[in-house]
C-alpha positions as CSV (number, residue, x, y, z in Angstrom):
1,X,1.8,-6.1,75.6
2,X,3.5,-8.4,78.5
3,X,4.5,-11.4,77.2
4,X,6.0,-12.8,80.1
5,X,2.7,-13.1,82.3
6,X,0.1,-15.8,81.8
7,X,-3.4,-14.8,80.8
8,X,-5.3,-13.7,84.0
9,X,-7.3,-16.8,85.6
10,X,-4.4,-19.0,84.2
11,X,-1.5,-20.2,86.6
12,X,1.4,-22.5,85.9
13,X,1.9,-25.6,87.1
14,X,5.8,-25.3,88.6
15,X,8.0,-28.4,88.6
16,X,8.3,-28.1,93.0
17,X,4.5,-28.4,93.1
18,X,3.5,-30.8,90.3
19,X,3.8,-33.9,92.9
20,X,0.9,-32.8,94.6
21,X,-1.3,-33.0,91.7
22,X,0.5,-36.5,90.7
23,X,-0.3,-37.6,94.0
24,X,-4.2,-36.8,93.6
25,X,-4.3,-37.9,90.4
26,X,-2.6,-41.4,91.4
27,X,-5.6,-41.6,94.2
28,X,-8.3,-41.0,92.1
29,X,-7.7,-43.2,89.8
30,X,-6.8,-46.0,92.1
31,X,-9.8,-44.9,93.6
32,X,-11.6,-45.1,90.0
33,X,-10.6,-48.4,89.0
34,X,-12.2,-50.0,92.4
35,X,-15.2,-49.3,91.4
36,X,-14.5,-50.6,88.0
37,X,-14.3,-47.5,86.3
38,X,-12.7,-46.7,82.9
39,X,-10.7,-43.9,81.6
40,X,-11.9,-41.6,78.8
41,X,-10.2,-38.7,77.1
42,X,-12.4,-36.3,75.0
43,X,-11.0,-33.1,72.9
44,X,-10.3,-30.0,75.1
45,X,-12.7,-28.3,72.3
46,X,-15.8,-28.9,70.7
47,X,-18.4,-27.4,68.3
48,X,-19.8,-24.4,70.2
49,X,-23.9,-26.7,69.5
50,X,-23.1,-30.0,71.7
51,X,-22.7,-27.3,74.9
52,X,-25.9,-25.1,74.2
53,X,-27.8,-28.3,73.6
54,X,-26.3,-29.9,76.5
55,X,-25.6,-27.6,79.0
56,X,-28.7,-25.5,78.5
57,X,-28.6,-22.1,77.2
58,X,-30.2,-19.9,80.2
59,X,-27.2,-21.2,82.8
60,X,-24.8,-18.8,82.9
61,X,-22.0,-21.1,81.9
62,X,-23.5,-20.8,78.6
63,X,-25.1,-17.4,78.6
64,X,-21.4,-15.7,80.5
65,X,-18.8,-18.0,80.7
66,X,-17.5,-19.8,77.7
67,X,-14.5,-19.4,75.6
68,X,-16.3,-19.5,72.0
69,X,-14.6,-18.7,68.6
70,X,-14.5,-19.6,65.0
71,X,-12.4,-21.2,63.2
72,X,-10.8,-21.2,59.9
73,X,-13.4,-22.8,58.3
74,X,-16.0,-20.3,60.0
75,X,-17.4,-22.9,62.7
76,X,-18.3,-22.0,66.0
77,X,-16.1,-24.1,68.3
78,X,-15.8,-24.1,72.3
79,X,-13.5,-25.0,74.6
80,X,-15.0,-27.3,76.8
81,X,-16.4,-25.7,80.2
82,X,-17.5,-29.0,82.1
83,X,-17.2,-32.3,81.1
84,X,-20.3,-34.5,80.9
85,X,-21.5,-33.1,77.5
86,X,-18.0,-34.1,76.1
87,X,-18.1,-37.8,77.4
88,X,-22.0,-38.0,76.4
89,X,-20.8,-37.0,72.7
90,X,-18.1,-39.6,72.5
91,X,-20.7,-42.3,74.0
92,X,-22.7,-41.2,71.2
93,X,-19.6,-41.5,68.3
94,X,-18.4,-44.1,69.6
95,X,-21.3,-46.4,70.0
96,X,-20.3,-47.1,73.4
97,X,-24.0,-47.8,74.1
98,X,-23.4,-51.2,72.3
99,X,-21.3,-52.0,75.4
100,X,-22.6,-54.0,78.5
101,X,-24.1,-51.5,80.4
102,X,-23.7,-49.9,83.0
103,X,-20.6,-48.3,80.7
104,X,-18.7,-46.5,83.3
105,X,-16.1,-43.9,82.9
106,X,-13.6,-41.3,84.9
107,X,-11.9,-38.4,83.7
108,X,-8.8,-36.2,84.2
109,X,-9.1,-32.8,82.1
110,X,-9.1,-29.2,81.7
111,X,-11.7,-26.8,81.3
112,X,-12.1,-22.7,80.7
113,X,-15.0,-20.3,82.2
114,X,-14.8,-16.8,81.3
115,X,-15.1,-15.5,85.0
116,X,-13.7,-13.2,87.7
117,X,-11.0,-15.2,89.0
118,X,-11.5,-16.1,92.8
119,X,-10.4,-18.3,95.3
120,X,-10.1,-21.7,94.0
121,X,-11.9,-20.3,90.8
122,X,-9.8,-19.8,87.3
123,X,-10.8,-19.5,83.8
124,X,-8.6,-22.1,82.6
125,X,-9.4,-25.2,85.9
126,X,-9.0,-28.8,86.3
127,X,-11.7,-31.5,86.7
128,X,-11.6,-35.2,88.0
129,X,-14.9,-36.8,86.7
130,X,-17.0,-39.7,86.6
131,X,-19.9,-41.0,84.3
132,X,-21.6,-44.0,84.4
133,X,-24.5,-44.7,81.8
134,X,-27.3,-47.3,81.2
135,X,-28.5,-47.4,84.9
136,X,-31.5,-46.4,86.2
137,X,-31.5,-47.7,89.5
138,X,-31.0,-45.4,92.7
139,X,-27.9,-47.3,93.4
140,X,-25.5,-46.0,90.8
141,X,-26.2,-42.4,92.5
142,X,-25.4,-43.9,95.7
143,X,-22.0,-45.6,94.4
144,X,-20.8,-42.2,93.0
145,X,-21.1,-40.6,95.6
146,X,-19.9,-43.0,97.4
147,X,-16.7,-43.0,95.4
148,X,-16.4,-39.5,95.6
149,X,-16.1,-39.6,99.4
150,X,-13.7,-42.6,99.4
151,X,-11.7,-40.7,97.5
152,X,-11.6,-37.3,99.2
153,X,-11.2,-39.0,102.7
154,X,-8.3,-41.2,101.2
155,X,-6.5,-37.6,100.2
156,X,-7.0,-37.0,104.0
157,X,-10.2,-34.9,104.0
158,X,-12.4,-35.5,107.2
159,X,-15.2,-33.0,107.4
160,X,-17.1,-33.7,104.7
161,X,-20.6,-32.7,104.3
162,X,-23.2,-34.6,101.7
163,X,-26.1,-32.4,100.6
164,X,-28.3,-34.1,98.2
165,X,-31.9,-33.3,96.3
166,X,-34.1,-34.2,93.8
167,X,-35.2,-31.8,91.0
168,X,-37.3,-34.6,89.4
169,X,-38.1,-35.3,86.1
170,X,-39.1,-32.6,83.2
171,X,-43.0,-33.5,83.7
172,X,-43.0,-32.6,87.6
173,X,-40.9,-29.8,86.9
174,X,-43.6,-28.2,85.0
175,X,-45.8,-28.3,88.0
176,X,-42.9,-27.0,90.1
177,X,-42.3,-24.3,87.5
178,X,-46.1,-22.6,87.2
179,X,-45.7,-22.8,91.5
180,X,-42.1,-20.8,91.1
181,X,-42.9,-18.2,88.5
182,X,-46.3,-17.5,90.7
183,X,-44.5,-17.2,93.5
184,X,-42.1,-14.6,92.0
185,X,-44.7,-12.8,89.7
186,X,-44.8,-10.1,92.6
187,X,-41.0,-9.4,92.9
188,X,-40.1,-9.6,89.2
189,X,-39.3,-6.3,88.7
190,X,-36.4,-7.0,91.3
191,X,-35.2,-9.4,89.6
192,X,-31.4,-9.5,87.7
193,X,-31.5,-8.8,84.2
194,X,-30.6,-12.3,83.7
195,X,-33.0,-13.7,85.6
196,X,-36.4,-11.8,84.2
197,X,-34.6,-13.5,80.9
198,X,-34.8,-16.9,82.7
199,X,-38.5,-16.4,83.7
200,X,-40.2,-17.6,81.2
201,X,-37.8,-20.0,79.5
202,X,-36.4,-21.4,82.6
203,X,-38.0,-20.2,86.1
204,X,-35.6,-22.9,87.9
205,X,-32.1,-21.5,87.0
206,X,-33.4,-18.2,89.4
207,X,-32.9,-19.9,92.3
208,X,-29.1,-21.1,91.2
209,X,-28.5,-17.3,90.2
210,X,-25.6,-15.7,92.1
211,X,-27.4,-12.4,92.6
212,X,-27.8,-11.6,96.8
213,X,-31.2,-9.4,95.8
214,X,-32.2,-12.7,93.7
215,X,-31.6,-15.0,96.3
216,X,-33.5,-13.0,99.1
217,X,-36.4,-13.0,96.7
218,X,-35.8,-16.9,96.5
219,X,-35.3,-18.0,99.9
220,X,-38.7,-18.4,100.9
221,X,-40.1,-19.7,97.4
222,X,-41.8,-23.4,97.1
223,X,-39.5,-26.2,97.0
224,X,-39.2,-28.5,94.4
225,X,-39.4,-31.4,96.4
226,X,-43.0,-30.9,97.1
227,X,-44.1,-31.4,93.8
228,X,-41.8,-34.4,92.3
229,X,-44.0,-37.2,90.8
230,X,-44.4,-40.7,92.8
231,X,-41.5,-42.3,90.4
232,X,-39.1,-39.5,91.1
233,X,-40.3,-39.8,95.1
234,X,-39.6,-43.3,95.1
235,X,-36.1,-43.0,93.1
236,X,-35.1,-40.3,95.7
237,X,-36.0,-42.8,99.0
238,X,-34.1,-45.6,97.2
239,X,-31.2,-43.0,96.8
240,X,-31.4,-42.1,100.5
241,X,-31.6,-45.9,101.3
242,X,-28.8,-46.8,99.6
243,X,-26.6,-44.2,101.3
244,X,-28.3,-45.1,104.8
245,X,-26.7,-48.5,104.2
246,X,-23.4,-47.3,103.6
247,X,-23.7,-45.9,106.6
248,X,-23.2,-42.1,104.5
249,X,-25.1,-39.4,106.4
250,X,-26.0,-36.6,104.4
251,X,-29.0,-33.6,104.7
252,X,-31.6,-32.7,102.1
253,X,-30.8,-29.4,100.9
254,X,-34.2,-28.4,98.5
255,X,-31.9,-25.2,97.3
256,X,-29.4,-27.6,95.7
257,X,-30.5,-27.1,91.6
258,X,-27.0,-27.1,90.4
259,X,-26.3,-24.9,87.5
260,X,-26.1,-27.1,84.3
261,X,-29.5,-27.7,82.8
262,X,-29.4,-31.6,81.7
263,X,-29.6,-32.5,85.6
264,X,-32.8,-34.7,86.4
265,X,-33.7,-36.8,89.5
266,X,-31.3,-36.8,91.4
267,X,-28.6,-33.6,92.7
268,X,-26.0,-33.8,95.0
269,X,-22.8,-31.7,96.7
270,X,-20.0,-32.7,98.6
271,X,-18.8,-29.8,101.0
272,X,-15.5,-29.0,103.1
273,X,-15.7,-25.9,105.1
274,X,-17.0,-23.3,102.8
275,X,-15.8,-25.1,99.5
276,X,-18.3,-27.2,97.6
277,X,-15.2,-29.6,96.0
278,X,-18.0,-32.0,94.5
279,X,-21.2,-32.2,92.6
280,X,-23.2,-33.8,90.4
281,X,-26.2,-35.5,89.9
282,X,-28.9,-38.3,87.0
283,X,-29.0,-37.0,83.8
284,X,-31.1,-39.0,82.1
285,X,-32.6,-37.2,79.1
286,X,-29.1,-35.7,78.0
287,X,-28.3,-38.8,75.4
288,X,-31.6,-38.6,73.9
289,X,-31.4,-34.6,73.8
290,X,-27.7,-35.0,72.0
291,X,-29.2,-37.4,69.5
292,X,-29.2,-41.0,71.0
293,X,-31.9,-43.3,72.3
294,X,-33.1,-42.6,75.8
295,X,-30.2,-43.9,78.1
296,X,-30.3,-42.8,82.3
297,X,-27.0,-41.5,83.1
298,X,-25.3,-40.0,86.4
299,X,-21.8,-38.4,87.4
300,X,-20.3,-35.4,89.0
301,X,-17.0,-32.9,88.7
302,X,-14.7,-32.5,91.1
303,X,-12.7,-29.2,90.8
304,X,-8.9,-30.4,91.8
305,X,-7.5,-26.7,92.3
306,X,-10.3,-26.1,94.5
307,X,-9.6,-29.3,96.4
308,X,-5.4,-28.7,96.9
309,X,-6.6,-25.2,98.6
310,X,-9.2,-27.1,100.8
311,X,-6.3,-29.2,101.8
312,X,-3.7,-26.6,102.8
313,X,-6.5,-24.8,104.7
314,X,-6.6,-28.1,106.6
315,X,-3.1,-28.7,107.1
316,X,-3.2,-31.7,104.8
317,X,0.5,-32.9,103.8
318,X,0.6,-34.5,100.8
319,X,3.8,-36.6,100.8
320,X,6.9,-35.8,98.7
321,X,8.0,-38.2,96.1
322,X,11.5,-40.2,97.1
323,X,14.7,-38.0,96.1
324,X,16.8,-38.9,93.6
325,X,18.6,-42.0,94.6
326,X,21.8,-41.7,93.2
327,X,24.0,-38.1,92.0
328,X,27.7,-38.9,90.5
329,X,29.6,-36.6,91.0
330,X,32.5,-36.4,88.1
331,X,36.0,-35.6,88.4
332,X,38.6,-34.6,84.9
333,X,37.4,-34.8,81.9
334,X,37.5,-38.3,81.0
335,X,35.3,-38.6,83.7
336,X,32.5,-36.6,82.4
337,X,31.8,-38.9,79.5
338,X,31.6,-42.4,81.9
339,X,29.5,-40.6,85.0
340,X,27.2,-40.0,81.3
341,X,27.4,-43.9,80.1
342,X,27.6,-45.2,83.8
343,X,24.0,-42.7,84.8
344,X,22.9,-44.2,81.5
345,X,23.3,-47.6,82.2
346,X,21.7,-47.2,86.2
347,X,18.9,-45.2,84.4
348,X,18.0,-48.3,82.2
349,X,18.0,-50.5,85.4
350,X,15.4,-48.4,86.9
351,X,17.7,-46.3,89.6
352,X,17.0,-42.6,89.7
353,X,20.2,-40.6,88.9
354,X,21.2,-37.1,88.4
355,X,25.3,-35.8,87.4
356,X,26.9,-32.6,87.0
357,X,26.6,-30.8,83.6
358,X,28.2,-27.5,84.9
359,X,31.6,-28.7,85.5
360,X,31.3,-28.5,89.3
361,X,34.2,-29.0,91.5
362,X,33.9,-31.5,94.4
363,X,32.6,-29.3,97.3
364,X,30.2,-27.4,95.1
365,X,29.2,-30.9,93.4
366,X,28.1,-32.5,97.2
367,X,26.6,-28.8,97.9
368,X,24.7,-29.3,94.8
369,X,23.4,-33.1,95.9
370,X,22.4,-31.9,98.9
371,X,20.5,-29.1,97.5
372,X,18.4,-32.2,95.7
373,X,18.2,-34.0,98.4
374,X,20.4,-37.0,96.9
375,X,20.3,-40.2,98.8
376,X,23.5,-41.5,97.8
377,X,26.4,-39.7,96.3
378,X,29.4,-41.2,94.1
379,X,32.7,-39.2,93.3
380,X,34.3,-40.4,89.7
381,X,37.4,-39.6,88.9
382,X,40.3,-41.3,87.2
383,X,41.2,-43.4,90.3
384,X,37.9,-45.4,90.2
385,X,37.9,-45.6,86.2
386,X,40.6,-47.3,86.6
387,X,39.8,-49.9,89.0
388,X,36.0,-50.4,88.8
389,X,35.1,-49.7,92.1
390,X,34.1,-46.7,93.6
391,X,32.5,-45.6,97.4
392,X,28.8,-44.9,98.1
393,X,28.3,-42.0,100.3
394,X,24.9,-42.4,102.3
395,X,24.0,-38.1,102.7
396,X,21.6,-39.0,105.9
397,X,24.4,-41.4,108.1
398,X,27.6,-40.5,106.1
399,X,28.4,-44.4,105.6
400,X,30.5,-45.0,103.1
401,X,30.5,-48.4,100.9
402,X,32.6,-49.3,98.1
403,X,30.9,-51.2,95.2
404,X,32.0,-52.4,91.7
405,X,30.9,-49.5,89.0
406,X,29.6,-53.1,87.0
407,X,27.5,-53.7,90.6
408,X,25.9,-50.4,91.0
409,X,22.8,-51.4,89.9
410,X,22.4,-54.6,91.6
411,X,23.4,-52.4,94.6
412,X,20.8,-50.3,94.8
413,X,18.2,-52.8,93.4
């Protein structure tokens, strides 16, 4: 067995790329805590139960795709494929209902599908999130997704498409459900494995299946729409009100179902090109499902490796972080120790500093700071131990200045 490889649908994160996700990271929080939004941090596994429950155990996330194992002490345990059932659980533990509602929460984590790996799709990926519970109104659905747009245009994403639904609420959906499985009584024997297993526990999840024969049998079926109840109707105009207002313009799309069962109300994605890098959607019976009192609930996932891809496709440049200000350059031996006790010092004060720990001579030492793109270089040799004083070389004009060693960090301050 290789040793050396990472587990297929893994990649590593390398130290020249890493800003990119630091930069997206920095946005969406920023972006978060404008809409007064919290962070939360759940395990990156949980018992195998809180995702069956949760997540519904005729979606294929559940029935294909999840990393589940026992442990030493013979419980089933998960790692976590999405991230809603996770922050739901820890609303629950934590009695974070007892806070003023709405209690709203973002997200920065990993997750792990068992899948083919694709482009923009990995078994181990990366989520930014959002949750907010204890709404009901229409208007929390419009202010995530109006966060989520803020935040993808701030990243420098222009052509973003809104397609949003409602699935209604599990009484209409019963209506909707006799209408679908009527519809496909004809055709079942074409059906995927996987979907005659759906048909009589859950008729809906055909329509998200992946299958093309399943999805020509689908595409002419009765839309949900047509059968939501007058409170789901009237929580759906309010939704498309809301967006109206914030001058959002979006396209009802009765095929969006997403493909995690606890949705209700109201469904939504975000698309750029042929990525979908957003959706979500109301929730409001998973609380009570997980073992809480009845509490309405939205959010969505936003898949970050899918996002970075949507922006190189684009031609987005995500900006570099500053170089290192300062490399000292040290010259003899007694040198060495004071270019470690003089970085020391600069690095307290909040200057970036890098030295030489290969015993570099002088030309390959400036070859070196230019390789990283130093700012500022300073040779140290006996000469300016001795007198305190030493000359700034500026790599981009070539300006030298000579400052006190004791002054460097008011210098560059």
């Amino acid at each position: 067995m290789i040793v050396t490889s990472s587990p297929k649908g893994t990649e590593d994160l390398l130290p020249e790329d890493s800003y990119r996700w630091q930069y997206l990271e920095k946005k969406f929080k920023e972006t978060a805590d404008a809409y007064n939004y919290k962070e939360i941090r759940v395990p990156t596994f949980e018992h195998t139960e809180l995702f069956e429950r949760g997540v519904g155990d005729t979606t294929d996330v559940v029935e294909k795709q999840m990393y589940t194992f026992n442990d030493k002490g013979g419980r089933s345990i998960t790692l976590r494929p999405e991230g809603t059932a996770s922050v739901v659980r820890s609303f629950l533990q934590n009695s974070l209902y007892a806070l003023p509602m709405p209690m709203k929460a973002f997200y920065n984590i990993a997750c792990f599908r068992y899948e083919n790996k694709q482009k923009g799709r990995l078994r181990e990926f990366h989520q930014f999130g959002v949750e907010a519970f204890g709404a009901q109104n229409a208007t929390m659905d419009a202010e995530i997704v109006s966060l989520a747009i803020n935040f993808l245009t701030s990243v420098g994403l222009t052509d973003l498409s809104v397609n949003i639904n409602s699935i209604g609420c599990p009484e209409c959906r019963k209506a909707y459900s006799d209408a679908l499985k009527e519809y496909l009584k004809p055709r079942y024997d074409e059906l995927c494995d996987t979907c005659k297993g759906r048909f009589e526990r859950n008729p809906l999840r055909i329509i998200d299946c992946k299958s093309e024969v399943c999805q020509d049998i689908v595409k002419n079926a009765p839309t949900l729409l047509d059968y939501i109840c007058d409170d789901c109707r009237e929580h759906f105009e309010q939704f498309k009100a809301c967006l109206d207002a914030m001058d959002v313009k979006y396209t009802i799309d009765s095929g969006i179902v997403r493909g995690l069962d606890y949705y209700t109300k109201t469904v939504f994605e975000i698309i750029s090109g042929d990525f979908t890098v957003c959706g979500g959607g109301r929730y409001d019976g998973l609380v009570e499902e997980l073992g809480g009192k009845s509490t309405p609930a939205v959010g969505f996932g936003l898949g970050i490796e899918r996002l970075l891809l949507r922006l190189e496709e684009t031609g987005v440049e995500i900006p570099k972080p500053d170089a290192v200000t300062l490399y000292i350059a040290p010259m003899g031996d007694t040198a060495v120790s004071a270019a470690q006790k003089l970085a020391y010092e600069l690095r307290k004060a909040g200057v970036s500093v890098d030295t030489d720990h290969l015993g570099r001579g002088l030309r390959a030492s400036m070859k070196y700071a230019d390789k990283l793109g130093a700012k500022n270089t300073l040779v140290l040799g006996d000469n300016e131990i001795e007198t305190g004083k030493a000359k700034i070389k500026n790599m981009a004009t070539g300006e030298e200045t000579e400052v006190s060693l004791d002054g460097l960090a008011e210098y560059f301050r």
